[in-house]
C-alpha positions in Angstrom: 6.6 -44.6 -32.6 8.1 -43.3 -35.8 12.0 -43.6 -35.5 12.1 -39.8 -36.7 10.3 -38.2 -34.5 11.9 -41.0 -31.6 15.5 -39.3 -32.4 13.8 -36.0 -31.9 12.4 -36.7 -28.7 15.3 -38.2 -27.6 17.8 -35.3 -28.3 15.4 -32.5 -27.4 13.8 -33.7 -24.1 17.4 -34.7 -23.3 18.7 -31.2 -24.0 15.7 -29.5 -22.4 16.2 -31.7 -18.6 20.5 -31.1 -18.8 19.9 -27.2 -18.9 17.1 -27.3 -16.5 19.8 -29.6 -14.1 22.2 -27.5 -15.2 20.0 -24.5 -13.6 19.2 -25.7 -10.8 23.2 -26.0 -9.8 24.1 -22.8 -11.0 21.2 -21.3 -9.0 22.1 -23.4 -5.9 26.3 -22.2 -6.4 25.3 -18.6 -7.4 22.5 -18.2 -4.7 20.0 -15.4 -5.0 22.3 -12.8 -6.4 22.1 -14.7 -9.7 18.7 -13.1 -11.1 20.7 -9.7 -11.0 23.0 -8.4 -14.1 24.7 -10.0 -16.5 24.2 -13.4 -14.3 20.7 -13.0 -14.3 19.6 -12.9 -18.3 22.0 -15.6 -18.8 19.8 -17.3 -16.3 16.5 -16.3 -18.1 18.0 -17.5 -21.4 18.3 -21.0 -20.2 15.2 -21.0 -18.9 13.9 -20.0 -22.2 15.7 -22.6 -24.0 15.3 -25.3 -21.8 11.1 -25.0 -22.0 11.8 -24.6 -25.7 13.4 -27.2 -25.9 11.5 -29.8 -23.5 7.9 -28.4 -25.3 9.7 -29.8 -28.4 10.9 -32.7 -27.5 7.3 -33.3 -26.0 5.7 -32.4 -29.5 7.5 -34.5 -31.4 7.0 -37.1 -29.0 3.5 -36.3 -29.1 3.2 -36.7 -32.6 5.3 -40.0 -32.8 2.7 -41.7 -31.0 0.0 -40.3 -33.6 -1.6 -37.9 -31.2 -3.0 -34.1 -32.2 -0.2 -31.4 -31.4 -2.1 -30.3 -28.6 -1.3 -32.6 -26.2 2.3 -31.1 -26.1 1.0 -29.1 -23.7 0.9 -31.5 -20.9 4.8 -30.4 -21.2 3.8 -28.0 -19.2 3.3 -30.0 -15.7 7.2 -31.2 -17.3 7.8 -34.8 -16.0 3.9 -35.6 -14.6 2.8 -34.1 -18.3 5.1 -36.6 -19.5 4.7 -39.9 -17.5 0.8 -39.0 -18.8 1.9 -39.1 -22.0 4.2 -42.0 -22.1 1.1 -44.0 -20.0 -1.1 -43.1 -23.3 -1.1 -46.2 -26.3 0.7 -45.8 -29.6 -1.5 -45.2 -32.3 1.5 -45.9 -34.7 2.9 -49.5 -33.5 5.8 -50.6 -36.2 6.0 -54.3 -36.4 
């Protein structure tokens, strides 16, 4: 994998998976009042940048390895997408 995109990947998926944690114990302090007001689009924002950021971080990924673009979107099914892609061989071994 190209050490660029490797730092990319790194930062971004890491970023992308803290946020989504991050969510998930807001959500679970909060409860269900938290999709209302002020609470709630702060809520949708981190949705929003978490996927942003993950999809990224799955591109560049992706694109370390050698592989089309399109296969970013196996970010979609989040960690199964990427245990697919991580299971797939580098087409850009450095020796």
């Amino acid at each position: 994998m190209i050490a660029e995109y490797k730092k990319k990947t790194n930062k971004y998926i890491a970023i992308g998976l803290f946020l989504q944690l991050f969510m998930i114990i807001m959500r679970r302090q909060l409860g269900i009042s938290i999709i209302i007001g002020f609470t709630g689009y702060i809520y949708l924002s981190l949705i929003l940048i978490s996927s942003v950021a993950f999809l990224y971080g799955v591109y560049c990924y992706v694109k370390g390895k050698g592989y089309s673009g399109w296969f970013a979107f196996l970010g979609i099914f989040h960690l199964l997408g990427l245990l697919i892609l991580v299971l797939l061989p580098d087409h850009r071994k450095q020796g």
